[in-house]
C-alpha positions in Angstrom: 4.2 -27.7 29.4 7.7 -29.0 30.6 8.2 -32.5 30.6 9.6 -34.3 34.4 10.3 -36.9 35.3 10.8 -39.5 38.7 13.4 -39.4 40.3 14.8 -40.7 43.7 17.0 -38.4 45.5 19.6 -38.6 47.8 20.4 -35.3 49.7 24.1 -34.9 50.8 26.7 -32.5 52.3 28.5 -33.0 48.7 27.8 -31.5 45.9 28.1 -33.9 42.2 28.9 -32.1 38.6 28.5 -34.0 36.2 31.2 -35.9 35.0 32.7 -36.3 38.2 33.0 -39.2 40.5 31.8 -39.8 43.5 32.0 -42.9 46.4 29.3 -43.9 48.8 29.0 -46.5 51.6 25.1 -46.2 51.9 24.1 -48.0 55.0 21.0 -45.8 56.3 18.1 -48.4 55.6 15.8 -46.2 53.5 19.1 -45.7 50.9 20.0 -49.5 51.2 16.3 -49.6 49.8 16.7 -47.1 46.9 20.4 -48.3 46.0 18.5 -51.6 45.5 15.5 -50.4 43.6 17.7 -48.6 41.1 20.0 -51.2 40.8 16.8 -53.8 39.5 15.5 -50.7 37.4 19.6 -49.4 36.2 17.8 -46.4 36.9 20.3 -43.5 38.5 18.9 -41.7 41.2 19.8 -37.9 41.7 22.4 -36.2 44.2 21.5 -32.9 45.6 22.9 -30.6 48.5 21.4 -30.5 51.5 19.8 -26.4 51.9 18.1 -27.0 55.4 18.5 -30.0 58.1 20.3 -31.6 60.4 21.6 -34.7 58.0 20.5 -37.2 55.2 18.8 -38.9 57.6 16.6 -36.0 58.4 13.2 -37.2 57.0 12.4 -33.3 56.9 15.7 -32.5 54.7 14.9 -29.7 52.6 17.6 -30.2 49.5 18.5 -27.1 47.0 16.7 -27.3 43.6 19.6 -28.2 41.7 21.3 -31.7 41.5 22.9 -34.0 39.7 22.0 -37.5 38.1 24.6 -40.4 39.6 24.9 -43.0 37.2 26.2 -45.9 39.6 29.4 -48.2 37.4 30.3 -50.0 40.3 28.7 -51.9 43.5 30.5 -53.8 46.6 27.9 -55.5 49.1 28.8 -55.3 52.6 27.4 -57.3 55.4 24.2 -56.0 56.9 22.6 -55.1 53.8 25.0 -52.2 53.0 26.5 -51.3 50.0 29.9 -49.6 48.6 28.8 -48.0 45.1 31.0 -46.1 42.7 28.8 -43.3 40.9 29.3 -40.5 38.1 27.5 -37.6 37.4 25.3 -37.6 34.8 22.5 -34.8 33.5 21.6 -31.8 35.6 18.1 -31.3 37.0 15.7 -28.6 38.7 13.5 -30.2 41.3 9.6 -29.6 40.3 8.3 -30.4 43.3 8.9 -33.3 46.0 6.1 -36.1 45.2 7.0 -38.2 48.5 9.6 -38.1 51.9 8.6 -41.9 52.6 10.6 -44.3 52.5 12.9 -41.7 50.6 12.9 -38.3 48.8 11.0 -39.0 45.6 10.6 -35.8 43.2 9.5 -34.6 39.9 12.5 -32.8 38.2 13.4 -31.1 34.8 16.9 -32.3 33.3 19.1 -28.9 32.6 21.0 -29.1 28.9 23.7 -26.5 27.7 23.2 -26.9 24.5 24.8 -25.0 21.9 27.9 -23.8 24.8 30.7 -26.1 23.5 30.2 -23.7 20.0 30.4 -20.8 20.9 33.1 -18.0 20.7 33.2 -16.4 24.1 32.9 -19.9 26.2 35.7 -21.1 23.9 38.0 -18.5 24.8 37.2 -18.1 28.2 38.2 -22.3 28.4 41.4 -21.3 27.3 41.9 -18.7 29.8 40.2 -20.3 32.7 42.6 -23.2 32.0 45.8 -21.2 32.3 45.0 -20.0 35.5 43.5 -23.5 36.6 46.9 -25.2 35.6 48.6 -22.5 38.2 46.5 -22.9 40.5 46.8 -27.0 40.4 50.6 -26.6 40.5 50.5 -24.0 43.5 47.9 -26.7 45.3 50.5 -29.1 45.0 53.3 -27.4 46.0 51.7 -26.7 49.2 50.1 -30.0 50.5 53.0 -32.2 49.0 50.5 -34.4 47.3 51.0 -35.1 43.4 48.0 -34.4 41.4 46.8 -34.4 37.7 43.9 -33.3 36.7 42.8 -33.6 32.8 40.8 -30.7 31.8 39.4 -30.6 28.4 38.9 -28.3 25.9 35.2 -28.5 25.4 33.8 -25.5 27.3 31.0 -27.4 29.0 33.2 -30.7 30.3 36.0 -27.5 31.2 33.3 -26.1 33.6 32.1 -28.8 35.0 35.5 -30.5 36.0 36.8 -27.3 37.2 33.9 -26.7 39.1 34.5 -30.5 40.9 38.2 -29.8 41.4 38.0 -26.1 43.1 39.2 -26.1 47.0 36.1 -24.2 47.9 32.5 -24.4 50.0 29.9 -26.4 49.1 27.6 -23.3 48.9 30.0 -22.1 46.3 30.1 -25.1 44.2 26.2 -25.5 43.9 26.2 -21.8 42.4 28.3 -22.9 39.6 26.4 -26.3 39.2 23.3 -23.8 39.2 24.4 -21.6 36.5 22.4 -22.2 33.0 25.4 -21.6 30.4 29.1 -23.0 30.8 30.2 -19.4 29.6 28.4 -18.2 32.7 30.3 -21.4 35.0 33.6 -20.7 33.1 33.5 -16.8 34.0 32.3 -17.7 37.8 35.6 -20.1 38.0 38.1 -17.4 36.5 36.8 -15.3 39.1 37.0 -17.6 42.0 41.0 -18.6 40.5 42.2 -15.1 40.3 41.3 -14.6 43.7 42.6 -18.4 45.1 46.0 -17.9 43.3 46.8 -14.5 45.3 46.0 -16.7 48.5 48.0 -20.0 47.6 51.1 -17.9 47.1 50.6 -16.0 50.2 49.6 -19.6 51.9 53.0 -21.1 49.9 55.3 -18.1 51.0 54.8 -18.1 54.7 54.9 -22.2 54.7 58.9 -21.9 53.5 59.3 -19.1 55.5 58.1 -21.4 58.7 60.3 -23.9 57.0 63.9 -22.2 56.9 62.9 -21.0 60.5 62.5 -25.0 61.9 65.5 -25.9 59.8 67.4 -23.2 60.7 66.8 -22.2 64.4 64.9 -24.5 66.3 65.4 -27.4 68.5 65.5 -31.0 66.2 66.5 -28.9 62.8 65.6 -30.9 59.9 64.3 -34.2 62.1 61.3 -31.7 62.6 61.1 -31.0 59.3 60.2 -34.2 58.8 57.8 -34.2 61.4 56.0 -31.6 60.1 54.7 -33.4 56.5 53.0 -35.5 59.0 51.5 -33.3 61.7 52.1 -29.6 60.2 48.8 -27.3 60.4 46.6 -27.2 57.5 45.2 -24.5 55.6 41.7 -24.0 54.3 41.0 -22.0 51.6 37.2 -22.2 51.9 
């Protein structure tokens, strides 16, 4: 028999990998209440994506299985009982089965391991190959939106999967297939599929932005004044 354990859940339009950081203000009273239970406990609570309902306040939410452990490092209370916390994700789980909706989602889940990944062959070449094309494909995001941006990817093929997975410009649905994936071979082969077809796209999105560009500068009305205008009210691309 599997072991499970409690956990308190938070369903959100967000999905957590672990290792990566995420900020809440958490002002819904039934989340003030569970932000200050695990606080008392240092107990995390779990993450997961909302699959069916209208929001987090939905006391009928249906989340997907698959989630995420936030481990909360830092707390700011706000007036009326709110709070700003600063969370990281921590162990993967699979939901069981919900044991209660009242006064928050409370369910029985099974924590996910990839054991055994970070050794072997094919997951360690694959890190180096999905890291190449991520490094592009960071360099092309910046090109585009302006906006510096490092990310520090390491070599270890599970931590590799997981922070690529975080930093991909795609949907939500997307993102909770890779967190759902059992191996980090099987996440790191997912995200060098997803790349190879982003980077195509970026260039595309890259090209016609300095053709639009030369086109301001050149021919129309205001020259390079619009230019300027533009980094602050120029469209916006999605790539989701």
């Amino acid at each position: 028999m599997r072991a499970t354990e409690r956990l308190r859940l938070f369903p959100l339009n967000t999905v957590l990998f672990p290792g990566a950081v995420l900020n809440l203000h958490v002002f819904e009273e039934r989340y003030r209440r569970m932000i200050a239970e695990c606080l008392d406990a240092n107990e995390a609570f779990g993450v997961v994506l909302i699959r069916d309902g209208q929001d987090i306040g939905d006391p009928d939410v249906m989340p997907h299985d698959v989630g995420t452990t936030a481990e909360i490092s830092e707390v700011t209370p706000l007036p009326a009982g709110r709070y700003y916390i600063s969370t990281t994700g921590g162990r993967r789980f699979r939901i069981e089965r919900i044991v209660s909706r009242e006064p928050y989602l409370m369910a029985e889940v099974e924590f996910l391991d990839d054991a055994g990944d970070d050794e072997d062959a094919r997951a360690s070449e694959l890190t180096h190959r999905v890291l190449r094309e991520f490094r592009e494909y960071v360099r092309l995001l910046v090109a585009f939106s302006g906006n510096a941006s490092e990310v520090d990817v390491p070599h270890d093929p599970v931590d590799a999967s997981y922070i690529v997975g975080d930093a991909l410009q795609v949907a939500d649905a997307l993102k909770q297939r890779l967190l759902e994936l059992r191996t980090a071979e099987a996440r790191l082969a997912a995200e060098l599929g997803f790349l190879r077809r982003l980077l195509p796209q970026l260039r595309s999105l890259l090209e016609r932005k300095k053709q639009q560009e030369n086109v301001v500068r050149d021919d129309a009305p205001g020259g390079e004044f619009r230019t300027h205008q533009e980094r602050f009210f120029g469209k916006h691309f999605s790539l989701n």
